[in-house]
Backbone as a ProteinNet text record, in pm:
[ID]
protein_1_A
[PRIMARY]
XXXXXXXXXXXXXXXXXXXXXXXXXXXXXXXXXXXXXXXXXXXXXXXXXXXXXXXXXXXXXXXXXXXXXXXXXXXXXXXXXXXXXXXXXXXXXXXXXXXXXXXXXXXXXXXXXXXXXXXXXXXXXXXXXXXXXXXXXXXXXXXXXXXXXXXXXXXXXXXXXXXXXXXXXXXXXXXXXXXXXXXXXXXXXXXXXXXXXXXXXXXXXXXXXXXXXXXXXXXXXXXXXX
[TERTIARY]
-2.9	-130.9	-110.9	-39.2	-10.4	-146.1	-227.2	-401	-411.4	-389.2	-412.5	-343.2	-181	-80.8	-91.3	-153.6	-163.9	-255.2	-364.3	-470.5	-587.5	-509.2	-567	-492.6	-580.1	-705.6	-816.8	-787.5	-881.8	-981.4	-982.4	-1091.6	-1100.6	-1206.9	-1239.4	-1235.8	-1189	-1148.6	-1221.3	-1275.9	-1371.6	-1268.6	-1300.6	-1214.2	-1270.8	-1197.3	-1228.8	-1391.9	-1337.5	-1506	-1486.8	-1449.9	-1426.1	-1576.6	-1602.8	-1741.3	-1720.2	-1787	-1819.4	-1926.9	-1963.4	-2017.6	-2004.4	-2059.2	-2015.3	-2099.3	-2059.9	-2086.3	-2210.2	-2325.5	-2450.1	-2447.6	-2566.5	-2574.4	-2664.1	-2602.5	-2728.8	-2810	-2895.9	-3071.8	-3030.5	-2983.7	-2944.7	-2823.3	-2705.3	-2672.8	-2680.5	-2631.2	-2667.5	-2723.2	-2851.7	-2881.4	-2815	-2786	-2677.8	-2579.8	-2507.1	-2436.1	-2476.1	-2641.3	-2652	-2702.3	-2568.8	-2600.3	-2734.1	-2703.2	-2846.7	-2903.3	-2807.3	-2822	-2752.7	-2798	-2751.1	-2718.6	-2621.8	-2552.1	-2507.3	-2462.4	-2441.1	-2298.8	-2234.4	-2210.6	-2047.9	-1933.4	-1806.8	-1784.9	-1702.8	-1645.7	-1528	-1515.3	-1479.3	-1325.7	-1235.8	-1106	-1077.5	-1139.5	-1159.1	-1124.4	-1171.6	-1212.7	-1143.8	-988.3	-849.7	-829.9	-904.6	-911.3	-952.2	-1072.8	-1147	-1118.1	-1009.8	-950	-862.1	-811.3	-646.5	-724.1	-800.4	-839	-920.3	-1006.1	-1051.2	-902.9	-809.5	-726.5	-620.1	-658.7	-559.3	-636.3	-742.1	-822.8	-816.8	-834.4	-833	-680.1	-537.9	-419.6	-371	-510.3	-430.9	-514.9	-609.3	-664.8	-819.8	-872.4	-977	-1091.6	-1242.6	-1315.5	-1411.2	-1463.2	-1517.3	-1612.8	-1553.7	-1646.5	-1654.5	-1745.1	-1788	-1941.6	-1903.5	-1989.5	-2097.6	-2196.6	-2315.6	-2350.1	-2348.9	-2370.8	-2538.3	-2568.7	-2714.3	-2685.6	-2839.9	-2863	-2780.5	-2799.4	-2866.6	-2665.1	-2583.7	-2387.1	-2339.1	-2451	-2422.6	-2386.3	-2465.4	-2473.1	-2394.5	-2415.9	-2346.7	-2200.4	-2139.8	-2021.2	-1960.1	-1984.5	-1974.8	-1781.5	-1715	-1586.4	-1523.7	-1583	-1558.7	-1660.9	-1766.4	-1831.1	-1761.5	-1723	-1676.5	-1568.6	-1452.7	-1367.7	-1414	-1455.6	-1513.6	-1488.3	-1587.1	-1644.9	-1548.9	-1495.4	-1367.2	-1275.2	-1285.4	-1152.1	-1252.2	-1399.5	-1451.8	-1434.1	-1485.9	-1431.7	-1325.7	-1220.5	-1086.1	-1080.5	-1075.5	-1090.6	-1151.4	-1276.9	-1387	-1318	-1204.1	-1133.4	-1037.7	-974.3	-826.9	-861.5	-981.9	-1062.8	-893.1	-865.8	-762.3	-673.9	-625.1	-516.2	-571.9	-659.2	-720.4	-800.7	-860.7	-970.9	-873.2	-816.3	-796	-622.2	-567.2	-405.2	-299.6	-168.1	-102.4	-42.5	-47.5	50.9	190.2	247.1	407	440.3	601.9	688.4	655.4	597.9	588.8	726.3	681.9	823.8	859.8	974.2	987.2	1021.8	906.3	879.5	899.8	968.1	985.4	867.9	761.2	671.6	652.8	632.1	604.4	514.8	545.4	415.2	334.5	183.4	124.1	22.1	-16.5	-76.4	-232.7	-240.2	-389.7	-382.2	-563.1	-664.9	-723.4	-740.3	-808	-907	-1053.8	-1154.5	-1201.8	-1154.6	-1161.5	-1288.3	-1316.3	-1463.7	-1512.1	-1570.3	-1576.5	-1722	-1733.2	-1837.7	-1899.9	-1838.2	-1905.8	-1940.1	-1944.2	-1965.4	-2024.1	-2051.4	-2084.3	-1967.6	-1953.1	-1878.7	-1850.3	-1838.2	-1847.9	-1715.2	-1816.7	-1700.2	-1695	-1750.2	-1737.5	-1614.9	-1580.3	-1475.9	-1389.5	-1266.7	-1130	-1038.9	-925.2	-912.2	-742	-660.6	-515.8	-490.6	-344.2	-305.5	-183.8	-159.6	4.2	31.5	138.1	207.8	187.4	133.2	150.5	191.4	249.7	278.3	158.1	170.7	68.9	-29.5	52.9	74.4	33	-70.6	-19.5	26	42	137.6	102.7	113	107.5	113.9	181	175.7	116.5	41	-24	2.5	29.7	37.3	-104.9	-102.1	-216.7	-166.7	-237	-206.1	-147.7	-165.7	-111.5	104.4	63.8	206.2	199.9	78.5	113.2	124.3	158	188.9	91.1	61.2	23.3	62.8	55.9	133.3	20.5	-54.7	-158.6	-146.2	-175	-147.2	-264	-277.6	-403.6	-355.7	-361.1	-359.9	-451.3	-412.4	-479.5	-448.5	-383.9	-348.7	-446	-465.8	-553.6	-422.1	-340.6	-241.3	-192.4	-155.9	-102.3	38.4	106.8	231.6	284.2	437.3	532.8	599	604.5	676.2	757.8	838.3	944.8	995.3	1000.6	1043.9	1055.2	1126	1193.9	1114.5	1094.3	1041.1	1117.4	1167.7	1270.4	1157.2	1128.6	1072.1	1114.1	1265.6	1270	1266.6	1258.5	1226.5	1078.7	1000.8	855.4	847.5	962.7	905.8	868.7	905.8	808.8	954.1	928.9	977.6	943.9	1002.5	953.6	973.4	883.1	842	708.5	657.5	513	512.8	395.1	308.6	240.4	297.8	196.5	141.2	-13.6	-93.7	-166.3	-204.8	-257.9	-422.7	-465.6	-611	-664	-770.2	-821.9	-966.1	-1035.4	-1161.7	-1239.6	-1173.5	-1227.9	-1193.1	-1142.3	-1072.1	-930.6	-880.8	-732.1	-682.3	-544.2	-514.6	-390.3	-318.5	-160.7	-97.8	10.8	115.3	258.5	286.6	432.3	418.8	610.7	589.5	751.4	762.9	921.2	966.6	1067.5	1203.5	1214.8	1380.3	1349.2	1446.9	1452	1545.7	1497.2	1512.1	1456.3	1368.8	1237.4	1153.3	1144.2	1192.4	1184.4	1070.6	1020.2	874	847.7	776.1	762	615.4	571.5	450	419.5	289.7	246.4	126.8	106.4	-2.8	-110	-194.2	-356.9	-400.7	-423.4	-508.2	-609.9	-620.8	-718.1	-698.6	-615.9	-608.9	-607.7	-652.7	-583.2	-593.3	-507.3	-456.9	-407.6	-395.5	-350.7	-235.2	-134.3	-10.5	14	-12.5	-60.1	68.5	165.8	294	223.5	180.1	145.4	197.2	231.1	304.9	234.7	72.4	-3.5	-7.5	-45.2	-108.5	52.5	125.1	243.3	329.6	273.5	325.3	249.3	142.8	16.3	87.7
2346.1	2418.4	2560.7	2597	2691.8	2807	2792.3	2870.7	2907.5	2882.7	2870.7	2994.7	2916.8	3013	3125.1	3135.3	3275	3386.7	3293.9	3375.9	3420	3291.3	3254.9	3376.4	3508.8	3454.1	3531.9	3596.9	3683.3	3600.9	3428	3389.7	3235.3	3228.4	3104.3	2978.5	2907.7	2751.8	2668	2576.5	2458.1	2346	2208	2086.7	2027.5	1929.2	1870.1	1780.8	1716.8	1642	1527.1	1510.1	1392.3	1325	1223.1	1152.9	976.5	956	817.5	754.2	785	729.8	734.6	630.7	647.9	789.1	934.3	1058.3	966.2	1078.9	1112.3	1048.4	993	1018.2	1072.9	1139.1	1274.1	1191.8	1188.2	1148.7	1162.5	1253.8	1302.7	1184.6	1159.3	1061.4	919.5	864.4	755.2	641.5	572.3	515	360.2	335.8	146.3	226.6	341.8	354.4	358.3	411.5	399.7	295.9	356.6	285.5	177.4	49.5	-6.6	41	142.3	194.9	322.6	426.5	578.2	584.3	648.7	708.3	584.3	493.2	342.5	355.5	298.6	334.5	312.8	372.6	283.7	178.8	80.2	-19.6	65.9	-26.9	6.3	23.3	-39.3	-36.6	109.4	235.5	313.1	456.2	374	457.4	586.3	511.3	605.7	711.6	686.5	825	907.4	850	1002.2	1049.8	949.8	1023.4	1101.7	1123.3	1183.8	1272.8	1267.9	1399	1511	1482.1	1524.8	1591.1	1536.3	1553.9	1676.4	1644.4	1762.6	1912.7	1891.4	2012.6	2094.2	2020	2054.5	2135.3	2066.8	2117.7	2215.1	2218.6	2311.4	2470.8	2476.7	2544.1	2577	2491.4	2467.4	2438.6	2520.1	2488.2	2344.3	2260.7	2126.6	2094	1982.4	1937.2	1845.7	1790.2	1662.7	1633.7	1598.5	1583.7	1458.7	1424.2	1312.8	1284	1390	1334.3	1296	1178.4	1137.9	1112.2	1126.9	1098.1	929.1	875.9	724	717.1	802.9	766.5	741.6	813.5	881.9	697.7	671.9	524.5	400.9	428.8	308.5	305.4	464.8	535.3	565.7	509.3	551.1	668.7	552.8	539.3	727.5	723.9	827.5	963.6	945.6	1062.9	1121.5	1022.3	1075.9	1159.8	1134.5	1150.6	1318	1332.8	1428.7	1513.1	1485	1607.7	1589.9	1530.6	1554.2	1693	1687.7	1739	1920.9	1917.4	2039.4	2103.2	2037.8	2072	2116.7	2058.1	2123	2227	2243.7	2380.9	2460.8	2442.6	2562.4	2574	2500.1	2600	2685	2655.5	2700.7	2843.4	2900.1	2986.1	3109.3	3146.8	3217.4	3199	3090.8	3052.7	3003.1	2886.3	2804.4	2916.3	2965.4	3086.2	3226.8	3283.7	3393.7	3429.6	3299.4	3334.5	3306.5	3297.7	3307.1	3179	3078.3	3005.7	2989.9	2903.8	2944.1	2789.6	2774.4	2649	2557.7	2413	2372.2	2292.4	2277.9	2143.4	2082.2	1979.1	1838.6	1770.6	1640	1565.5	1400.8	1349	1182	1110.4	1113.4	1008.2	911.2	791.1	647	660.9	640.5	631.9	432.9	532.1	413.8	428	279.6	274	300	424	440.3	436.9	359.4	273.9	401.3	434.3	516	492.7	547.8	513.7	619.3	586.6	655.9	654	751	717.2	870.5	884.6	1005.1	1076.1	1224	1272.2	1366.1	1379.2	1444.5	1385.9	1239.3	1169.8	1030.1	933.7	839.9	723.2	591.9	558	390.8	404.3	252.1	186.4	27.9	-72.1	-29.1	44.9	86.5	193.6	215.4	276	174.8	272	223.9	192.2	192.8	233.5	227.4	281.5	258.5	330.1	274.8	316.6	391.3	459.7	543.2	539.4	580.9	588.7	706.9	782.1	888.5	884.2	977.5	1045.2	978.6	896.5	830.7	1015.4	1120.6	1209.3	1294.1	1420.2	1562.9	1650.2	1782.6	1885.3	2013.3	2122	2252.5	2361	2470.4	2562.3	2685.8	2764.7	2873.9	2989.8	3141.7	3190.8	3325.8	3337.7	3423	3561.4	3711.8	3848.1	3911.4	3819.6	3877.5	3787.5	3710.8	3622.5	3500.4	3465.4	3314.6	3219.3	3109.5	2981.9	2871.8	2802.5	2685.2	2573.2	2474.9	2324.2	2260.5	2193.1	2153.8	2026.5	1957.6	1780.2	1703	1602.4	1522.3	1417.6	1285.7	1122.1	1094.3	988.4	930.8	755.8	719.5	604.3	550.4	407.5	335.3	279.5	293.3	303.6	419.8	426.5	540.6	590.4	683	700.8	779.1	757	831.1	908.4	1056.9	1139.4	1255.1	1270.6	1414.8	1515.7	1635.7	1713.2	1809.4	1932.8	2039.7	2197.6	2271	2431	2501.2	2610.6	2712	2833.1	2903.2	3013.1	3117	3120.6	3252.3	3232.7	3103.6	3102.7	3149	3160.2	3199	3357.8	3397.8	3541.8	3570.8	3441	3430.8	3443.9	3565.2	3592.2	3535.2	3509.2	3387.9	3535.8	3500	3330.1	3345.9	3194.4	3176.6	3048.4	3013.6	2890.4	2809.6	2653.6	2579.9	2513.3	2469.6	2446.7	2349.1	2217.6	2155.6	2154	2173.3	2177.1	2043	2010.7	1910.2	1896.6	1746.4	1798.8	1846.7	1778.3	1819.7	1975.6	2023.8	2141.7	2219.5	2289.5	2337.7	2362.2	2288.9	2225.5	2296.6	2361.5	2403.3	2304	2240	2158.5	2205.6	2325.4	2342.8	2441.8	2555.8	2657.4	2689.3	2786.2	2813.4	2940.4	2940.4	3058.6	3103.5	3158.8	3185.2	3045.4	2970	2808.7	2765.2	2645.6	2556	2460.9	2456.2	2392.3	2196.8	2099.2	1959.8	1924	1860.9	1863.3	1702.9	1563.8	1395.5	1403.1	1297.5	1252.1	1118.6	1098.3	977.1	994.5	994.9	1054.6	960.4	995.1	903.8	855.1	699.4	686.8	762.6	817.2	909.5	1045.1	1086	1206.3	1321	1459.4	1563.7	1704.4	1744.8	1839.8	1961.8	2061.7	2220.4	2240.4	2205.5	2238.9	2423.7	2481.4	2685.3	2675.8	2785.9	2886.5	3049.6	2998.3	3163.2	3272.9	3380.7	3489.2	3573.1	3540.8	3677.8	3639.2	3560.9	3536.6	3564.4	3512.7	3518.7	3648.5	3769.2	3879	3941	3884	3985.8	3985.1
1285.6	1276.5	1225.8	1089.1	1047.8	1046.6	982.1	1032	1171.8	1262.3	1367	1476.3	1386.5	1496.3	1427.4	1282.3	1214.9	1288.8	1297.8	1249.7	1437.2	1522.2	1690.3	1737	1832.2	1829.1	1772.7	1663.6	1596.8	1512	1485.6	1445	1506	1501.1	1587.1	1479.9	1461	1381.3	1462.1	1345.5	1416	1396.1	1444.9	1438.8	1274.9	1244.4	1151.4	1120.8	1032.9	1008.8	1085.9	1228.9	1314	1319.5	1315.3	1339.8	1331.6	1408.4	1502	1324.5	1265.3	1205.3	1026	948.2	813.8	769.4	699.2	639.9	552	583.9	541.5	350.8	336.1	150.5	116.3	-28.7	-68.1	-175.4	-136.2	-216.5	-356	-434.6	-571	-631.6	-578.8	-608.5	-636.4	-745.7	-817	-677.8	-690.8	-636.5	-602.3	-678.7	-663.1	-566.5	-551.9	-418.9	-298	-294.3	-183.5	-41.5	47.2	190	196.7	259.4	311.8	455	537.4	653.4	662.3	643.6	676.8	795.9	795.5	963.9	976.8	966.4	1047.3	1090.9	1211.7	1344.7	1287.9	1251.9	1232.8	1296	1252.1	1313.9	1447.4	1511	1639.4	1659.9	1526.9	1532.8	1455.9	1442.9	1386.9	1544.1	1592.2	1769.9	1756.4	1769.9	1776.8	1673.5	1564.3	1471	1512.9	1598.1	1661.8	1755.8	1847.3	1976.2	1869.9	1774.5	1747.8	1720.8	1605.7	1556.5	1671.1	1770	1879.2	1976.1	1999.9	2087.1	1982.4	1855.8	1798.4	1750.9	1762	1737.5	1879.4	2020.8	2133.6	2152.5	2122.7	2198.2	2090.4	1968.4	1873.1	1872.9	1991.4	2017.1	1935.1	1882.4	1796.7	1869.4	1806.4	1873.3	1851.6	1955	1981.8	1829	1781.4	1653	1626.4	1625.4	1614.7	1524.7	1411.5	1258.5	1275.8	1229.9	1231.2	1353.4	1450.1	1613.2	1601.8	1633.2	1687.8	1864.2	1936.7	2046.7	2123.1	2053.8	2025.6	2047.8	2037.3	2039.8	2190	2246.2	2398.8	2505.5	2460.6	2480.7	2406.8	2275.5	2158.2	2194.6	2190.7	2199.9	2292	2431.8	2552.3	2568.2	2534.4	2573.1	2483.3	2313.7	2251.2	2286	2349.1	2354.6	2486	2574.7	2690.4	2675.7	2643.8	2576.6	2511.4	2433.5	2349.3	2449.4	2572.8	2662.1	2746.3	2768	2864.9	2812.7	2671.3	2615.1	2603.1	2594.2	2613.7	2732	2871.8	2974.9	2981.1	3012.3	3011.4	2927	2822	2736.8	2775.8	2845.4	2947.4	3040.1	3070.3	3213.1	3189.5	3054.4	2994.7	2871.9	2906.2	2735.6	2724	2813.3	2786.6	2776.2	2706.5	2658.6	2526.6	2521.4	2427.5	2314.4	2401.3	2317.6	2244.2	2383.4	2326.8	2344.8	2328.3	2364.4	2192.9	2237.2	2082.9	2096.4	1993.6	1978.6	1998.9	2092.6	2079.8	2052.3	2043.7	2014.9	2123.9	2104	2214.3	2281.5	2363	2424.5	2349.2	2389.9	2286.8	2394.2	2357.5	2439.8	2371.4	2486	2394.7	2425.4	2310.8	2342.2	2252.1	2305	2191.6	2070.8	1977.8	1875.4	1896	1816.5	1843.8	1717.1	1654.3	1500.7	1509.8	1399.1	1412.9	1320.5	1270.2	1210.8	1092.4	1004.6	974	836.5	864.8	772.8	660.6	555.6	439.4	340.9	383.3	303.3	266.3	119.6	47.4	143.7	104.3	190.9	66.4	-58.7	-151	-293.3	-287.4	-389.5	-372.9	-473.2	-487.9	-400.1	-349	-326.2	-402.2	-523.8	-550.4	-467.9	-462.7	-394.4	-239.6	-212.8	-30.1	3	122.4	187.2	186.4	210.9	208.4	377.8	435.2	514.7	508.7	596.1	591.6	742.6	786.2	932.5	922.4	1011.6	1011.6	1173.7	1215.6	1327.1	1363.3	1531.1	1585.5	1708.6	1751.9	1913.2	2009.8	2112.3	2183.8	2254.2	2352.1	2325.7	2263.3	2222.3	2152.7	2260.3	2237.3	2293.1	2232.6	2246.5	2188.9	2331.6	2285.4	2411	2337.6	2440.4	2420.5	2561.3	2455.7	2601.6	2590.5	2719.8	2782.2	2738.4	2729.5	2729.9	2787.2	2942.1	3056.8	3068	2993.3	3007	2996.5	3119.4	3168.3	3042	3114.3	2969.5	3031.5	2897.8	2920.9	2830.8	2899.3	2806.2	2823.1	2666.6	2660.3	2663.6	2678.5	2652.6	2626.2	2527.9	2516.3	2532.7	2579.5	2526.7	2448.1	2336	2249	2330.3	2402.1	2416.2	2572.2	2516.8	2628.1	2743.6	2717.8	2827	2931.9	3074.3	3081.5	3015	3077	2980	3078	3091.1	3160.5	3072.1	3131.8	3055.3	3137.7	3096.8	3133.5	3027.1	3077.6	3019.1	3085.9	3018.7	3075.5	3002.8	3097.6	3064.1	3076.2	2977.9	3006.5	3052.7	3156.4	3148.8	3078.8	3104.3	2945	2818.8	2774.4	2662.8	2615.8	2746.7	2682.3	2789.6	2811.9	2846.4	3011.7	3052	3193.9	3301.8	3376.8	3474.7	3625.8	3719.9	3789.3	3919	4051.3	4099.5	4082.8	3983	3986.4	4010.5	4010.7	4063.5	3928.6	3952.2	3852.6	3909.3	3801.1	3809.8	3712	3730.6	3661.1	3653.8	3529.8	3499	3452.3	3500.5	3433.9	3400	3412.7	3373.3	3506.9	3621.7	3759.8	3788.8	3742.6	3810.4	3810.5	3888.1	3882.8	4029.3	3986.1	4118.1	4110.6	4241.3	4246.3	4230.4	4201.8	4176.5	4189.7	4199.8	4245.8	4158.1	4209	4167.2	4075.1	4043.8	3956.3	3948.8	3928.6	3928.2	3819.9	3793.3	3644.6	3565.9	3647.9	3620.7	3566.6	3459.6	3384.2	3477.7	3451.4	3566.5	3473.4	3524.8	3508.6	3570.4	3462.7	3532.2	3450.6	3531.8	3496.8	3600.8	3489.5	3530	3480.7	3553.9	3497.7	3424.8	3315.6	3266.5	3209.5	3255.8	3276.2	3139.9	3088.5	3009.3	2923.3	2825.3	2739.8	2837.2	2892.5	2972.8	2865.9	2949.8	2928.3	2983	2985.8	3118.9	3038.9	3093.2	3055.6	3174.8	3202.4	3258.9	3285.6	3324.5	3360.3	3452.2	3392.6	3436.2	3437.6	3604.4	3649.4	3713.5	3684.3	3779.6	3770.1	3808.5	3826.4	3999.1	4060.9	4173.6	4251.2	4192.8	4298	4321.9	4195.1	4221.7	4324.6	4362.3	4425.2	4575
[MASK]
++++++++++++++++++++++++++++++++++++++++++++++++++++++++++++++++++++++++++++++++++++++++++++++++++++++++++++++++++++++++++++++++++++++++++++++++++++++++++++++++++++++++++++++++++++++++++++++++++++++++++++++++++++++++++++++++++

């Protein structure tokens, strides 16, 4: 997310053109292209595009976007709108890191890749013959860390996968500056919860991480200096 780690947090970046449905046609274009149904709903093996792209705008600190939204998704779309707002929430708990913190190196983390579906279809032209589509391999997993003004860190995490997923990995606190003893804390869409605390030792930290989850992992040493 080269833009991002440049430029976060002196300007606010929106997410991509993520959308649940086939892109709008303009009246002006040749008529034999157009749609027999505007807005009409993607096919459903498509889903996971919109979890990735949703889940990478979120851990890359980007603000919530989501393109051709009608009323009428809230329902059709249950599984992806939820999803959506899951990943806003959590960001409304995390704004100082997400909103107004700096990009740093994140972890490296071993996670499985898994094949997403993706629907190719033009948004500034005619489309003879229809849309296209093709799949690639990603991280079940995203990741990105961001730190606060004051210090603290956070490890962002999204799932894209309808499975849960076990994962481990390791935090150096000096590698991000963080003098210990503080307290972590996992955020979610419910809330922020203590979870254990750290030194200035490499903190090992495994979980089991929830189906379509995602969590903000917070390395704090404000509360614990007090």
């Amino acid at each position: 997310p080269f833009f991002q780690a440049v430029y976060h947090p002196y300007a606010v970046t929106y997410g991509s053109y993520s959308s649940l449905t086939e892109p709008p046609y303009d009246e002006m274009w040749p008529s034999e292209y157009a749609p027999p149904e505007p807005l009409v709903l993607l096919d459903r093996k498509y889903s996971r595009q919109f979890y990735l792209e949703q889940a990478r705008a979120f851990v890359w600190g980007m603000q919530p976007t989501v393109a051709n939204f009608l009323p009428s998704q809230v329902e059709s779309r249950v599984e992806e709108i939820s999803y959506m707002l899951k990943l806003a929430r959590v960001r409304g708990r995390a704004m100082k890191y997400l909103l107004h913190g700096t990009f740093r190196r994140p972890p490296e983390l071993e996670i499985p890749e898994i094949e997403v579906e993706f629907s190719r279809l033009s948004i500034y032209a005619g489309r003879p013959g229809g849309g296209s589509s093709w799949s690639a391999s990603f991280p079940a997993l995203l990741s990105a860390a961001w730190q606060a003004d004051d210090g603290d860190l956070a490890i962002v995490l999204a799932s894209i996968s309808d499975e849960p997923l076990s994962i481990s990995f390791e935090i150096d606190p000096q590698a991000y500056g963080l003098s210990g003893p503080g307290r972590i804390y996992r955020i979610d869409e419910t809330g922020r919860e203590r979870i254990g605390e750290f030194d200035d030792e490499p903190i090992p930290l495994a979980f089991e991480f929830p189906p379509l989850g995602a969590w903000v992992l917070e390395f704090s040493t404000q509360q614990a200096q007090r």
